[in-house]
C-alpha positions as CSV (number, residue, x, y, z in Angstrom):
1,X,189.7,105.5,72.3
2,X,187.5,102.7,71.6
3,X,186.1,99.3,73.0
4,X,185.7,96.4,70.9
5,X,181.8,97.2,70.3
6,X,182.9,100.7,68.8
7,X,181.7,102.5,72.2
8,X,183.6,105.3,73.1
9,X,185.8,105.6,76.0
10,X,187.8,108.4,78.0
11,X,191.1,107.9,79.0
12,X,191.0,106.2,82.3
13,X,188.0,105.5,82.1
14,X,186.7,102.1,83.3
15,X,185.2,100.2,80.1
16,X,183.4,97.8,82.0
17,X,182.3,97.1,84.9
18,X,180.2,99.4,88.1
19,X,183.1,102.2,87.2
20,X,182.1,102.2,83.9
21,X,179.0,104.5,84.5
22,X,181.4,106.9,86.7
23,X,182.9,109.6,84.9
24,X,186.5,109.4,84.7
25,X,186.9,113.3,86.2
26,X,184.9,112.1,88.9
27,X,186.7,108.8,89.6
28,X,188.9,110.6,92.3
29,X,186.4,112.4,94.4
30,X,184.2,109.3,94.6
31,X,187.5,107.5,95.8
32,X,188.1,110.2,98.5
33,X,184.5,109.6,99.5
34,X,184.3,106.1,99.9
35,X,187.5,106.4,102.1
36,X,186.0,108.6,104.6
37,X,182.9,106.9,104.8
38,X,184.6,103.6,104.6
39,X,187.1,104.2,107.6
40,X,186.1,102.3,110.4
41,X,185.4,105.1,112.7
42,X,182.9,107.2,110.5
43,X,181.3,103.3,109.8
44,X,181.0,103.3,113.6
45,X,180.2,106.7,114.5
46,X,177.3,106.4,111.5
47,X,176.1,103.3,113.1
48,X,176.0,104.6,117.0
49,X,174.2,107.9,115.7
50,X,171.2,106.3,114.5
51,X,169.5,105.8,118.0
52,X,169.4,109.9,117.9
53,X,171.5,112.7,119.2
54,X,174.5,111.4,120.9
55,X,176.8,114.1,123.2
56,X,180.8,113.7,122.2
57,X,181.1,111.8,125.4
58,X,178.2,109.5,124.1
59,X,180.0,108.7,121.3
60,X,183.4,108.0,123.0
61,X,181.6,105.5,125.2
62,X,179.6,103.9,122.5
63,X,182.7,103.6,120.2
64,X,185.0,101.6,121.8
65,X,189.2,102.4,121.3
66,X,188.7,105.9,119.6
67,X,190.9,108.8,120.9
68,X,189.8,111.8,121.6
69,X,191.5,113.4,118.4
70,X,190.4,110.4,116.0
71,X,186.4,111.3,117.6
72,X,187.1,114.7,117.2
73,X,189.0,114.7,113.4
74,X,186.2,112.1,112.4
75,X,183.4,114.1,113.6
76,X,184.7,117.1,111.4
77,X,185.1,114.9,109.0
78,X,181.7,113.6,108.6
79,X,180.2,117.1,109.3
80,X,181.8,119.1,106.3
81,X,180.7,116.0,104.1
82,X,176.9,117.1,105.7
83,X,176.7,113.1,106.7
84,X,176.4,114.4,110.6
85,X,174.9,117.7,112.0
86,X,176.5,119.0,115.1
87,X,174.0,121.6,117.5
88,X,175.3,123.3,119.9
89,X,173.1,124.7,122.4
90,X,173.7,128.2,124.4
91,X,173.7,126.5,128.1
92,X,175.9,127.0,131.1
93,X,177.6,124.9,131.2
94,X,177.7,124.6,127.1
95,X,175.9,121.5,125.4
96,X,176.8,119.9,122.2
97,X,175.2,116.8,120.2
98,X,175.4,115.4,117.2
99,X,173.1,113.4,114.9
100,X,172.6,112.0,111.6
101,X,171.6,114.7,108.7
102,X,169.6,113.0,105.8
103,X,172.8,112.3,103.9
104,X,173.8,110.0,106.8
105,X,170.8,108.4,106.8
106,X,170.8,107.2,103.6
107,X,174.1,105.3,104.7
108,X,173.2,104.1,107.8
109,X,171.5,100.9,106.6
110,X,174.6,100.1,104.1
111,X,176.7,100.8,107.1
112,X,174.8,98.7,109.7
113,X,174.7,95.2,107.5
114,X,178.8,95.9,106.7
115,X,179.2,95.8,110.6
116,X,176.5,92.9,110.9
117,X,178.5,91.0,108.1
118,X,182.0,91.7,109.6
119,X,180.8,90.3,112.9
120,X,179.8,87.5,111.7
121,X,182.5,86.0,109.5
122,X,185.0,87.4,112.3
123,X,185.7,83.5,112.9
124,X,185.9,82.4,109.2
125,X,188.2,85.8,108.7
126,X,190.7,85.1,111.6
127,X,191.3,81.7,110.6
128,X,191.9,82.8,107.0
129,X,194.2,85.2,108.5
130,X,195.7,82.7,110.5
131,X,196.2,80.4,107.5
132,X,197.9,82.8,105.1
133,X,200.4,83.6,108.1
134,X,201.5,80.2,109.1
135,X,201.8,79.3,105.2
136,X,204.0,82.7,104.3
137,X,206.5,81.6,107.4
């Protein structure tokens, strides 16, 4: 397949556009990537974890309205992607914390001015939300 200048292009393949450079064989990992980092509580957990090690407990309290089992799944999560390290130390009684590897790192700032920019158009947002309702009724 073709574009218009002659180029090239796989099939399903974006022709234009910040896909365009992606590799369409690679299109649906990158997708499953940006979910998990893109859910709200790896954005969160990424955020809270830049002050430094953070015990489970830590980040409950830090990360307002996450079960246990979201923490715990989400933790996991981040973990096998080798965003988070977890360290767990041989005390009595046992000791567990968890901080940003390098790969989270790298995120953190993207992740900290999404927050900053949700928070402040929360207003604008609600109202826009608020709008659409009342006109769809």
């Amino acid at each position: 397949m073709e574009t218009a200048d002659g180029a090239e292009v796989t099939a399903g393949a974006a022709a234009i556009g910040p896909c365009a450079a992606i590799p369409a064989e690679h299109m649906d990992f990158i997708r499953q990537t940006l979910d998990r980092v893109g859910d709200k509580w790896s954005l969160l957990i990424i955020a809270v974890l830049e002050s430094g090690p953070l015990r489970y407990t830590d980040l409950q309290r830090q990360v307002p309205g996450i079960s246990q089992r979201m923490l715990s799944l989400t933790l996991r999560q981040l973990q096998q992607d080798g965003l988070i390290t977890r360290t767990a130390y041989a005390e009595v009684p046992p000791r567990v914390e968890y901080t940003l590897a390098p790969l989270g790192r790298g995120l953190h700032e993207i992740v900290t001015l999404l927050i900053g920019w949700a928070a402040d158009h929360h207003d604008e947002i609600r109202a826009n939300r608020e709008r659409a309702a009342t006109a769809g009724s």
